[in-house]
NUGU-957286 format. One record per residue (C-alpha): residue number from 1; residue in three letters; y, z, x. Coordinates in steps of 0.25 Angstrom, whole numbers, plus 5000, padded with zeros to 4 digits. Example, Ala and Ser with C-alpha at 12.3 -4.5 7.8 and 13.67 -1.06 7.14 Angstrom:
// NUGU-957286
PT  resi  resn     y     z     x
PT     1   ALA  4982  5031  5049
PT     2   SER  4996  5029  5055
***
This chain:
// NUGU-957286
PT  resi  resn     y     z     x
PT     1   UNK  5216  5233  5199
PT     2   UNK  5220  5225  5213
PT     3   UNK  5210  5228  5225
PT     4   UNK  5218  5229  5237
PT     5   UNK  5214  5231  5250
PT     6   UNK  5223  5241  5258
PT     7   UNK  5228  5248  5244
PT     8   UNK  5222  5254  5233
PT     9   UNK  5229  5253  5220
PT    10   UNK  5225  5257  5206
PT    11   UNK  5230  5264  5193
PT    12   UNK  5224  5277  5185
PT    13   UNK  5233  5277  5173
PT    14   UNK  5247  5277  5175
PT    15   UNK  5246  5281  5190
PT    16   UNK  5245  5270  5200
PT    17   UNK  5239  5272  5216
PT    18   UNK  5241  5263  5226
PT    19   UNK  5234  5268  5239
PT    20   UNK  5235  5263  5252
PT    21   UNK  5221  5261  5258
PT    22   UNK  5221  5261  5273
PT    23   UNK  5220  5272  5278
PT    24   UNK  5213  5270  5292
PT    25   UNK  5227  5262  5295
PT    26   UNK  5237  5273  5288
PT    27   UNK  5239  5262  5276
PT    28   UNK  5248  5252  5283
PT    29   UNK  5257  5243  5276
PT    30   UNK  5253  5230  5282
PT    31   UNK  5254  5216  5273
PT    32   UNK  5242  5217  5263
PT    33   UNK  5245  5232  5260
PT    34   UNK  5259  5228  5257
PT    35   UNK  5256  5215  5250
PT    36   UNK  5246  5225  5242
PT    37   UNK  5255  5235  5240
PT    38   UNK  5265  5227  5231
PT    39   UNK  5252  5220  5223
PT    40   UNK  5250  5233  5220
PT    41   UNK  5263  5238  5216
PT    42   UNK  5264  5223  5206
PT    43   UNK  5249  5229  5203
PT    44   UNK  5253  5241  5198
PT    45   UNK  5263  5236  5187
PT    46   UNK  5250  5228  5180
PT    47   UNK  5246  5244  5177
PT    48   UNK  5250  5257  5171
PT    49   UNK  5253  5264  5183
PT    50   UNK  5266  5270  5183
PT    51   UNK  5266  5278  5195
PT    52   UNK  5260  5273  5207
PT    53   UNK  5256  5282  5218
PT    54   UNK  5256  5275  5232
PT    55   UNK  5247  5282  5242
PT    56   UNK  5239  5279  5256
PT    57   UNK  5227  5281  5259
PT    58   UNK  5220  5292  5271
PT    59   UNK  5231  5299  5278
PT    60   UNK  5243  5292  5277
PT    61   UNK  5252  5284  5267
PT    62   UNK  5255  5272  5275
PT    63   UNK  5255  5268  5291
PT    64   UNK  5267  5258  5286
PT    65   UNK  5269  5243  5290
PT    66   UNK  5256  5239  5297
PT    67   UNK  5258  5237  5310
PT    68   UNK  5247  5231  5315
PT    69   UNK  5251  5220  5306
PT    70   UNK  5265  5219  5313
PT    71   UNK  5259  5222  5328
PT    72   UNK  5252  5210  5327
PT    73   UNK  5261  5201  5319
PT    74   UNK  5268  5188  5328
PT    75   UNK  5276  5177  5325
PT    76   UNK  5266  5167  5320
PT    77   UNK  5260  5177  5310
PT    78   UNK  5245  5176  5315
PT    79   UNK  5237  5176  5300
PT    80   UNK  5243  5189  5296
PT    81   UNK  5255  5189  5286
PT    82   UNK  5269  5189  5296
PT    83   UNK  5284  5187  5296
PT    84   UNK  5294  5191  5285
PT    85   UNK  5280  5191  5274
PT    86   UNK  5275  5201  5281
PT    87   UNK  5287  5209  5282
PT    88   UNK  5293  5206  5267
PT    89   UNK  5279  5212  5263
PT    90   UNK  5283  5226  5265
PT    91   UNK  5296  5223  5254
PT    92   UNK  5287  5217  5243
PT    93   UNK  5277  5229  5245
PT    94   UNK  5291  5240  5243
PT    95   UNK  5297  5230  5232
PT    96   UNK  5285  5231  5224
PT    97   UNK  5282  5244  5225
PT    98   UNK  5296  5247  5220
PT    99   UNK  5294  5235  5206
PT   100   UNK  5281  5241  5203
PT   101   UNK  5283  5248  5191
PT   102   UNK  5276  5261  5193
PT   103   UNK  5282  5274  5201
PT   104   UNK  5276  5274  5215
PT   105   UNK  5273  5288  5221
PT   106   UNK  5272  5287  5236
PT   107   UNK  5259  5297  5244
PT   108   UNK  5264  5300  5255
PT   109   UNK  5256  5305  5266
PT   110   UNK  5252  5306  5281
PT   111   UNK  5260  5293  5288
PT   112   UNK  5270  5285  5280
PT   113   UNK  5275  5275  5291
PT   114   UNK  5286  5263  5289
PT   115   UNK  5279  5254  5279
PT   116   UNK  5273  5265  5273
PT   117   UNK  5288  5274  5271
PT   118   UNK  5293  5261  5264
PT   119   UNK  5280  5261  5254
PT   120   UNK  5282  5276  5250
PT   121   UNK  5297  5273  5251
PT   122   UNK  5295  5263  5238
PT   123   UNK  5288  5272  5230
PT   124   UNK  5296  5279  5220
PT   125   UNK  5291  5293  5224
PT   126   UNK  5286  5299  5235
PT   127   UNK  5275  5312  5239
PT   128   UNK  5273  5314  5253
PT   129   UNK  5262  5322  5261
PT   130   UNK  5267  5335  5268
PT   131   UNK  5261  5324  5280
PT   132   UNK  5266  5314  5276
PT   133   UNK  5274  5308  5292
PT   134   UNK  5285  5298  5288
PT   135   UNK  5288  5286  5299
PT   136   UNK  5297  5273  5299
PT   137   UNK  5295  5267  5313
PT   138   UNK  5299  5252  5310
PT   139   UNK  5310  5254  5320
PT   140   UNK  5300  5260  5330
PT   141   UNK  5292  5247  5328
PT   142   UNK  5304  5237  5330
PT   143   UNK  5305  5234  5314
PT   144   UNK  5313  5235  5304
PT   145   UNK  5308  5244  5293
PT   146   UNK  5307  5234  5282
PT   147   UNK  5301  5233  5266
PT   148   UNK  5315  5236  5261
PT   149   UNK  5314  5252  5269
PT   150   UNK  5327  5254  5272
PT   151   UNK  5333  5253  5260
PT   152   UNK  5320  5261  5253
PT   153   UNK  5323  5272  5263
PT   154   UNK  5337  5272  5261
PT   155   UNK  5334  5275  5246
PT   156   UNK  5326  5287  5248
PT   157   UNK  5333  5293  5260
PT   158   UNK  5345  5295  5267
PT   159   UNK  5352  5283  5276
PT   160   UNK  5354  5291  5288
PT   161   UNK  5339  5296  5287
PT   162   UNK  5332  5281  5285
PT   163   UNK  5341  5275  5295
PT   164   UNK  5334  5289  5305
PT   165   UNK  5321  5287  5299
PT   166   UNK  5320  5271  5302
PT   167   UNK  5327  5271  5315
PT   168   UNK  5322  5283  5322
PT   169   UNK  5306  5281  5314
PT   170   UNK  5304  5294  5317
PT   171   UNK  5293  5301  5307
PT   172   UNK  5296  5311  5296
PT   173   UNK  5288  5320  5288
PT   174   UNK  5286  5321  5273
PT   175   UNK  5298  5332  5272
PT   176   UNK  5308  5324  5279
PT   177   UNK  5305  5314  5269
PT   178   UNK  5305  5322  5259
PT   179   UNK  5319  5329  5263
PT   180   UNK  5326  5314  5265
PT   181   UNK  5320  5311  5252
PT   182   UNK  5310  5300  5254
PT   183   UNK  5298  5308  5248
PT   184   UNK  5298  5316  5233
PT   185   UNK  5288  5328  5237
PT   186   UNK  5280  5331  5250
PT   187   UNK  5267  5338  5247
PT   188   UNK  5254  5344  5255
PT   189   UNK  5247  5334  5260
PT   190   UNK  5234  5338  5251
PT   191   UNK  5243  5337  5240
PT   192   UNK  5249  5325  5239
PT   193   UNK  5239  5317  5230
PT   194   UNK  5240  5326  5221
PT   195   UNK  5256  5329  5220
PT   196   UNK  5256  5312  5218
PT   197   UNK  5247  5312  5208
PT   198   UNK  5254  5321  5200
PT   199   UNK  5267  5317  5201
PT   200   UNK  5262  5302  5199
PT   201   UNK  5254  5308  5186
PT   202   UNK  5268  5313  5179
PT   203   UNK  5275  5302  5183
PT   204   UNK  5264  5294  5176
PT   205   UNK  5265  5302  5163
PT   206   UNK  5279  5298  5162
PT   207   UNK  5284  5286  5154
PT   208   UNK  5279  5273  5163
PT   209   UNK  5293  5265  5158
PT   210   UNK  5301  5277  5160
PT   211   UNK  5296  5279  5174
PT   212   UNK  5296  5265  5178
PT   213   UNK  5310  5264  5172
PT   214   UNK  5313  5276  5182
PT   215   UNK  5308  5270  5195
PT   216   UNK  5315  5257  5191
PT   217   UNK  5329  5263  5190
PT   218   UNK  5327  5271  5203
PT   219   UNK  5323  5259  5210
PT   220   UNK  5336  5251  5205
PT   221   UNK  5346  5262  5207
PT   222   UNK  5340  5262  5222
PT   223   UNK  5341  5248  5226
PT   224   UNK  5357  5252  5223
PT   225   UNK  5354  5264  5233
PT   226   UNK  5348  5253  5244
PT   227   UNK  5344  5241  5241
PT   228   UNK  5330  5234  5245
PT   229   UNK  5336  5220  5242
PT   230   UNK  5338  5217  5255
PT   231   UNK  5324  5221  5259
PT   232   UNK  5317  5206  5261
PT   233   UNK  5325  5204  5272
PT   234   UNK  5318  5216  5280
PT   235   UNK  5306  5206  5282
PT   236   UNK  5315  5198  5290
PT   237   UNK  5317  5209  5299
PT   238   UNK  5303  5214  5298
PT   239   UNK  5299  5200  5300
PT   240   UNK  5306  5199  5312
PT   241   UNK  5301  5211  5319
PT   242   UNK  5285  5207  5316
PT   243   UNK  5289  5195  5325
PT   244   UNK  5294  5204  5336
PT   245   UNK  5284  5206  5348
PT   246   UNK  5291  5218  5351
PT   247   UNK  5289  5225  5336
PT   248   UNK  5275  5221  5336
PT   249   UNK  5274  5226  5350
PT   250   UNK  5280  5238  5345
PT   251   UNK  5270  5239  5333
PT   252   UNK  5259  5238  5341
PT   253   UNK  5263  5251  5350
PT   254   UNK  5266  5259  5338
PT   255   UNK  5252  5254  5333
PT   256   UNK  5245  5258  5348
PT   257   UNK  5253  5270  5348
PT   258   UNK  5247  5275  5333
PT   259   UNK  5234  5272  5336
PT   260   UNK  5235  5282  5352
***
């Protein structure tokens, strides 16, 4: 079993969890945690999982793209990982979510922010909180929102309503996702363990080919709806805004403003 250090992944039978584990930052979707993210989802195909449950850790699923990483990011790249690597990271954490062979259940709860929508977008199923608070503020933040999204969002929900959801950021609730279609179920709070659990266990009794089979189809008949071939090239847009002064300017208000 891999030991990372912002995850925690591991297998009980046929049932996989992979776990973000930073709580105290609301799970942020930095370089490591992506990097580790997609070494888990290749990790996952050397086991027998054949449903994969994605959670976060404390009270919320994910704060999305780390922006202290990109607040403090500049043009010569300092030690940190910078430019269009840093941003083509995001791509190979969705991309390999989607390849790895097992069904993903996304548990949504609390904040599920830019980044963080992307990651429960990619999963094949999704269970959100009754508080669960949907945001994609890239646009806020003088950034594109990147890791293949657009087209991932345009899969799940209508045109008209992605194109309102990216450009305005406003946040939504668990029901307005559920009513546009991006989550399956929203369930109390106090019962969304549970509800995963259960649905992951009877898709774990079926058989693993069949449902590997399954989400393989889907998965081709949607690049046919909205293709993510084009996707790479969002670094080059993302790795442009990471040398704006302005965006990083921006990143650190939104960063001083969350902390007030």
């Amino acid at each position: 079993m891999p030991e990372f250090t912002t995850l925690r992944a591991e297998v009980d039978g046929r049932i996989g969890r992979l776990t973000l584990a930073q709580p105290d930052k609301l799970n942020p979707l930095g370089t490591v945690p992506l990097a580790e993210i997609a070494a888990a989802a290749a990790w996952f195909d050397t086991t027998d999982a054949s449903v994969v449950i994605v959670s976060g850790e404390g009270r919320g699923f994910s704060s999305g793209f780390d922006l202290r990483e990109f607040a403090s990011s500049s043009d010569a790249g300092g030690d940190a990982m910078s430019g269009r690597d840093q941003a083509d990271l995001g791509r190979r954490m969705a991309e390999a979510m989607e390849r790895m062979t097992a069904l993903s259940i996304a548990a949504i709860k609390g904040p599920c922010v830019g980044g963080g929508v992307v990651l429960a977008g990619v999963c094949d199923l999704r269970i959100a909180a009754d508080d669960t608070v949907f945001s994609i503020p890239e646009v806020d933040l003088g950034i594109p929102l990147a890791w293949g999204g657009i087209p991932r969002l345009v899969r799940e929900i209508p045109p008209a309503i992605a194109r309102e959801l990216v450009l305005t950021c406003r946040p939504f609730d668990a029901e307005e996702a559920r009513s546009i279609g991006f989550v399956n179920r929203v369930v109390p709070l106090d019962e969304l363990t549970g509800t995963v659990e259960e649905l992951a266990a009877q898709i774990a009794g079926k058989a693993p080919s069949v449902v590997a089979a399954t989400k393989r189809q889907v998965n081709e008949a949607l690049e046919n709806v909205a293709s993510t071939v084009g996707a790479w090239a969002d670094a080059d847009l993302l790795g442009a805004a990471l040398r704006d002064p302005e965006a990083r300017a921006a990143a650190r208000d939104y960063l001083a403003s969350r902390a007030r």
